[in-house]
N, C-alpha and C positions, 0 to 999 in steps of 0.2 A: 335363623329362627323366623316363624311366621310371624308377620308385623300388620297387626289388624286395629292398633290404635299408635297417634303420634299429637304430640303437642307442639306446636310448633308458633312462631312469632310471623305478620306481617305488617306490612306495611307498604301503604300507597306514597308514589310519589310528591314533591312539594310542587305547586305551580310558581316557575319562574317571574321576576317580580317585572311591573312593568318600569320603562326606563323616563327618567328624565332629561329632554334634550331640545334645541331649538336649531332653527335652520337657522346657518353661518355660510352665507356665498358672496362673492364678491360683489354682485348687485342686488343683493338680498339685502338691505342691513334690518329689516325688522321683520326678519321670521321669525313664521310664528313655532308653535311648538311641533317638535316630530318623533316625538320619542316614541318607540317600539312595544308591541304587549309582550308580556311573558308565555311561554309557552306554556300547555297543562302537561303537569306529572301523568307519570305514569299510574296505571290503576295494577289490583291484586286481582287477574281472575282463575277460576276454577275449572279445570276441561275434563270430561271423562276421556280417559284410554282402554278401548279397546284390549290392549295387548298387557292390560297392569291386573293383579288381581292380588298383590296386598301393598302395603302403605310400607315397605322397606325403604324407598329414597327416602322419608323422612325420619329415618334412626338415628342419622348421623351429622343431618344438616336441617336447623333448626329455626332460621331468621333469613327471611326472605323481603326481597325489597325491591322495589320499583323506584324506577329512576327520574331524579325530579326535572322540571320544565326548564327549558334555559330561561336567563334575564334577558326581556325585549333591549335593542339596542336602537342605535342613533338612524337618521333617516329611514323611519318606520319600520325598521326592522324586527319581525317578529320572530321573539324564540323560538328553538326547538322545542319540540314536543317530547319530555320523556318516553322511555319504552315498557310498555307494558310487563308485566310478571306474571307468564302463564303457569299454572301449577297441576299436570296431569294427576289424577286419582283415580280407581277404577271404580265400575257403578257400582253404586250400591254404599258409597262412600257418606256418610252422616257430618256436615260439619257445624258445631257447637262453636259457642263463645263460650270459652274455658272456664271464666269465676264465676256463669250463672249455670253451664249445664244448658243454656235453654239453646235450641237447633237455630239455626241461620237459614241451613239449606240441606237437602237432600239429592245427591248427584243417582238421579234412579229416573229410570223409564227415558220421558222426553227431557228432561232438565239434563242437558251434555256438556249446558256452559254458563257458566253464572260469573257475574261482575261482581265480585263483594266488596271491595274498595275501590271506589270511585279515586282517579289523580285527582292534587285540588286545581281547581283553573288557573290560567297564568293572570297576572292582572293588566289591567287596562296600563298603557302609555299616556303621558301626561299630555296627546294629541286630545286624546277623547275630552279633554275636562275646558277645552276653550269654550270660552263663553262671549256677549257680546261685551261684558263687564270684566270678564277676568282674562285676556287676550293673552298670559303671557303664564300660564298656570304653573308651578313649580313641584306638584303632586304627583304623583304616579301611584297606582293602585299596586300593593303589594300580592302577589301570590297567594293562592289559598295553600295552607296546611297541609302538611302530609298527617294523614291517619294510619294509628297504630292498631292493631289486636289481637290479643292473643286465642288460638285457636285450640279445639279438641278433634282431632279427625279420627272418624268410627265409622271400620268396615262391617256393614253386616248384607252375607253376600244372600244373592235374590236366588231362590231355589224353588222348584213348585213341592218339592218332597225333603223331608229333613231324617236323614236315620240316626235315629239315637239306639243308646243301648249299652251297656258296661264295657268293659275293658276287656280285648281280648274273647269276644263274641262271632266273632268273622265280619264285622261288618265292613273293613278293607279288602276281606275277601271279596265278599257280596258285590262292594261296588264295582270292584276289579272284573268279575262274571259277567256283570247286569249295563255295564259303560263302558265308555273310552276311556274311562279314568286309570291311570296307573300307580294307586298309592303305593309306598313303603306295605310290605308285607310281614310279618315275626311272629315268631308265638312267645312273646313279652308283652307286659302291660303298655301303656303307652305309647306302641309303637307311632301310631298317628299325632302325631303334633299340629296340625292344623288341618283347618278346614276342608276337604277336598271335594271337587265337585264332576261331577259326571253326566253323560246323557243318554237318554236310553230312547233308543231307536224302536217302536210300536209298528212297521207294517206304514216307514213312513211321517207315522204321525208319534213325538217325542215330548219328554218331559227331564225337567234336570233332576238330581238327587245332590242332595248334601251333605258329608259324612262331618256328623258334631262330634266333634273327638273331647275325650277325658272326663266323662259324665259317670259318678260316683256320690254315692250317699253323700248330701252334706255340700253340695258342687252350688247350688244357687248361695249358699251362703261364703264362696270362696273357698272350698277346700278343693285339694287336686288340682286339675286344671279345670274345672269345669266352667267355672268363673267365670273364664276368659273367654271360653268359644259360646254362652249358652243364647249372648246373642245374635248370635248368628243364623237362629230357628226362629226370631221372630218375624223373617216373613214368608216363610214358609205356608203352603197352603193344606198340610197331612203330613202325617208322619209315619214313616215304618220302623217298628218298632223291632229290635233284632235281642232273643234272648237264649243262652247257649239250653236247647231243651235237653240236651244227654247230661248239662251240669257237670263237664271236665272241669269245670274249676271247682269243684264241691258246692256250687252255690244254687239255690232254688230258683228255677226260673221263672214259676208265682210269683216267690217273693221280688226277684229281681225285678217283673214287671213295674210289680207296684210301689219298688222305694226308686227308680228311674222317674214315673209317674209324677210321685211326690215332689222331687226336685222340678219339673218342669212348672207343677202348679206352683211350687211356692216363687220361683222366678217369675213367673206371670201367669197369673189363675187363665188368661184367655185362652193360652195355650190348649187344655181340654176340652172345652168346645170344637177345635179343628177332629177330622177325620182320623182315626190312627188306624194299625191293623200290627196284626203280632206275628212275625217273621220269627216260627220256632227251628231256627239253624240247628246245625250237627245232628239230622238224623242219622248221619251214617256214623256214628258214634256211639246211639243207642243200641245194648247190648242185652239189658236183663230183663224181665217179664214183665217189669215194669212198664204202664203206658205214658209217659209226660206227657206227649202231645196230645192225648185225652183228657188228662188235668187241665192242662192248659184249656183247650176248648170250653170244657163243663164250667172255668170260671169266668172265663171272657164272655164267651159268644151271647151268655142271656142278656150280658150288660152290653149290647151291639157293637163289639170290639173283634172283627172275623180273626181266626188264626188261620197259618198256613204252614202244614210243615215241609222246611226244604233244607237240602244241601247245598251250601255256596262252592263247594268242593268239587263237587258230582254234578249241579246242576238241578238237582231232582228239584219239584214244586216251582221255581224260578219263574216258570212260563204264566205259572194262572195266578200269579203272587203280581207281577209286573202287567199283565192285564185286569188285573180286581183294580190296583191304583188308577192304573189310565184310565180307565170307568169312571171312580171314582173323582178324580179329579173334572172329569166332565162335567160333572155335579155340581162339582165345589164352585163358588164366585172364583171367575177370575183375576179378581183385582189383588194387584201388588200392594203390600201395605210401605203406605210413602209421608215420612214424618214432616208435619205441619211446622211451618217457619213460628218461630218464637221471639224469635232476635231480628229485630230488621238494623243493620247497622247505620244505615242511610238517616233511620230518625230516629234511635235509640242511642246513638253513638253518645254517651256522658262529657257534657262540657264544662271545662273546668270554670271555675268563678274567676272574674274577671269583670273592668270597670268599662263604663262607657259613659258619655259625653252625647248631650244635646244643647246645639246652639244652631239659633236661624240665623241665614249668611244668604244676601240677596234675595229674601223671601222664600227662603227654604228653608226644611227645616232639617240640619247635617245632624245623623246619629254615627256614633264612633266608636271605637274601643276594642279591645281585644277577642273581648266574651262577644261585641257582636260578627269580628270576622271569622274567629274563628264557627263560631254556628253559619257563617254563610258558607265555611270551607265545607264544611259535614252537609248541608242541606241540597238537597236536589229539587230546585224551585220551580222546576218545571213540571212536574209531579202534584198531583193534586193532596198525594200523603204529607208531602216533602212542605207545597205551599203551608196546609194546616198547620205542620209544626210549627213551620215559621210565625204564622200569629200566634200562637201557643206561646210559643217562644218569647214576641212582644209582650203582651198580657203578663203572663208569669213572675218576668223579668222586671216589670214598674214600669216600661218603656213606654206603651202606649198612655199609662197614667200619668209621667213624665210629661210628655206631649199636649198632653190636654192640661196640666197643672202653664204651661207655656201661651195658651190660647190657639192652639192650634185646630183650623175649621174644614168644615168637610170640604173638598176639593183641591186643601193645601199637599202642596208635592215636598214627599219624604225623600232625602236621600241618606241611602248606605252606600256606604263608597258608590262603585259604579254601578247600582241601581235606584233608581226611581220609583215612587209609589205617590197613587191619589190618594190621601186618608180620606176615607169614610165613617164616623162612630158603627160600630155595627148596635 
């Protein structure tokens, strides 16, 4: 089965802890300290492939993990560095964080590779904390945090043209004539089960097609299958619209226009603003005195909707139907519609509550605790977004109120673990 969404768990590595240790040599007797950093976890990133075009790896294997940093060891030995967790998706790949819906990232155009979980860093060795007062330090900086998230991944593939149309219309035909596309063929309802895509060669100059399969009265609200593929036309730049004009299935192909119609707008009103054109299929079908393809015209064409009648069978109209679009789309803006980040997990990432501790130790002033390591494991400080959090963070938190209820004065140096700051009141 085609696999165009998947939920799936990750998670970045833990940064391995730094070590505590002092040099022991036969004419050493007062070494000082040499303990090791920890190495950093591994991180979660995202790569597009090329050769993927739906989300099947992730049907069956659901929790992904990156591997965490080793413990610094003795004679400054620094851990390994976890190994990262690379996770192929093909373009056009949408990934959410799962309980808001809200986007992270979109794998489309130039974005081929994105970092969404950062490893947490290893922590300093208990060399780093010698001082001229505390020569003989017994601390070691623990490891930041491995970060968890749960993911939504949504394919919706990139097409400059989307064919909709009922069930059993020819429009597997069509694509099969008009591309290289080789769908499944039948004369059964649903034979197309997913998305297929095609490209149609102009004299040279090409454009892709998208065959939206199972779109049926009532499909924006989940009925049939329509549900499932209708996003798959949103980014689409026009659409050919395919309706059976001989009516072998008994059904009106007016009407069919316009209850196809209706489902695209109630799925997204934007959709009818885009280009469409009405591809009346099965002329070689039509048998009695009957004109459809004049109906069809007289209702369309005033309302600036061109029809064309063709055979996907025969061939016939094919030619000026697939160059009216590449016109068309000449027209049209080219730009791929490419969904805007919502979720930055870097500084949205929710920290659990948690205490922390201020006390000055040699004219410092030491902040501690859980809640503050782990917000250093999530924060990317070097980051001007990342930094902001982090006073945010302060502020928020009572911390910097803390501080100042202490007498702490502009130029006093703050430490969190192994970093240091000038306060300033802002």
């Amino acid at each position: 089965m085609f696999a165009d969404r998947a939920r799936i768990i990750v998670r970045s590595g833990k940064g391995g802890d730094g070590h505590v240790s002092f040099r022991r040599e036969k004419y050493v007797p007062t070494g000082g300290p040499d303990g090791g950093d920890g190495g950093n976890g591994g991180s979660v990133i995202f790569e597009v492939d090329e050769g993927l075009n739906t989300l099947s790896e992730y049907r069956h294997v659901h929790k992904y993990k990156a591997e965490n940093g080793e413990d610094g060891g003795k004679k400054n030995c620094h851990g390994k560095n976890g190994a990262d967790v690379i996770l192929k998706v093909p373009e056009g790949t949408v990934i959410k964080e799962a309980e808001t819906g809200k986007v992270i990232t979109d794998m489309s155009l130039e974005n081929r590779r994105y970092v969404l979980l950062k490893g947490g860093h290893g922590g300093n060795g208990n060399q780093h904390y010698a001082t001229s007062t505390m020569q003989a330090p017994k601390y070691a900086q623990p490891g930041q945090p491995a970060r968890e998230l749960t993911l939504q991944l949504e394919l919706k593939v990139i097409a400059d043209v989307g064919l909709v149309g009922f069930p059993n219309v020819g429009k597997s035909t069509f694509l099969s004539r008009v591309t290289n596309a080789r769908p499944k063929i039948a004369n059964y309802h649903f034979t197309t089960l997913q998305p297929n895509l095609g490209v149609v060669d102009l004299d040279h100059d090409g454009f892709v097609i998208a065959d939206i399969p199972g779109l049926i009265e009532g499909a924006s609200e989940g009925a049939g299958l329509g549900f499932e593929f209708l996003r798959h036309i949103e980014r689409t730049r026009m659409m050919i619209h395919v309706v059976d004009v001989a009516g072998t299935e008994g059904r009106d192909p007016i009407e069919d226009a316009y209850a196809i119609n209706k489902e695209l707008e109630k799925y997204q009103a934007d959709l009818m603003h885009r280009p469409q054109v009405i591809a009346a299929n099965k002329t070689d079908c039509i048998f009695g005195e009957d004109d459809p393809v004049a109906r069809l015209k007289a209702e369309f064409e005033p309302k600036g909707v061109k029809v064309f009648p063709i055979s996907a069978v025969t061939g016939e109209g094919l030619k000026e139907l697939l160059y009216f679009v590449q016109q068309t789309l000449k027209e049209c803006p080219p730009k791929v519609k490419v969904f805007e980040q919502e979720f930055d997990p870097e500084v949205e990432y929710i920290i659990e509550e948690g205490g922390y501790t201020v006390e000055e130790i040699d004219g410092e002033f030491v902040v501690e605790g859980p809640q503050i390591e782990k917000m250093l494991g999530y924060t990317n400080l070097e980051t001007e977004k990342g930094f902001n959090f982090f006073q945010k963070f302060l502020k928020d938190n009572g911390i910097l109120e803390e501080l100042e209820k202490r007498g702490i004065q502009d130029g006093d140096t703050v430490r969190l673990y192994g970093l240091s700051f000038d306060y300033y009141k802002s």
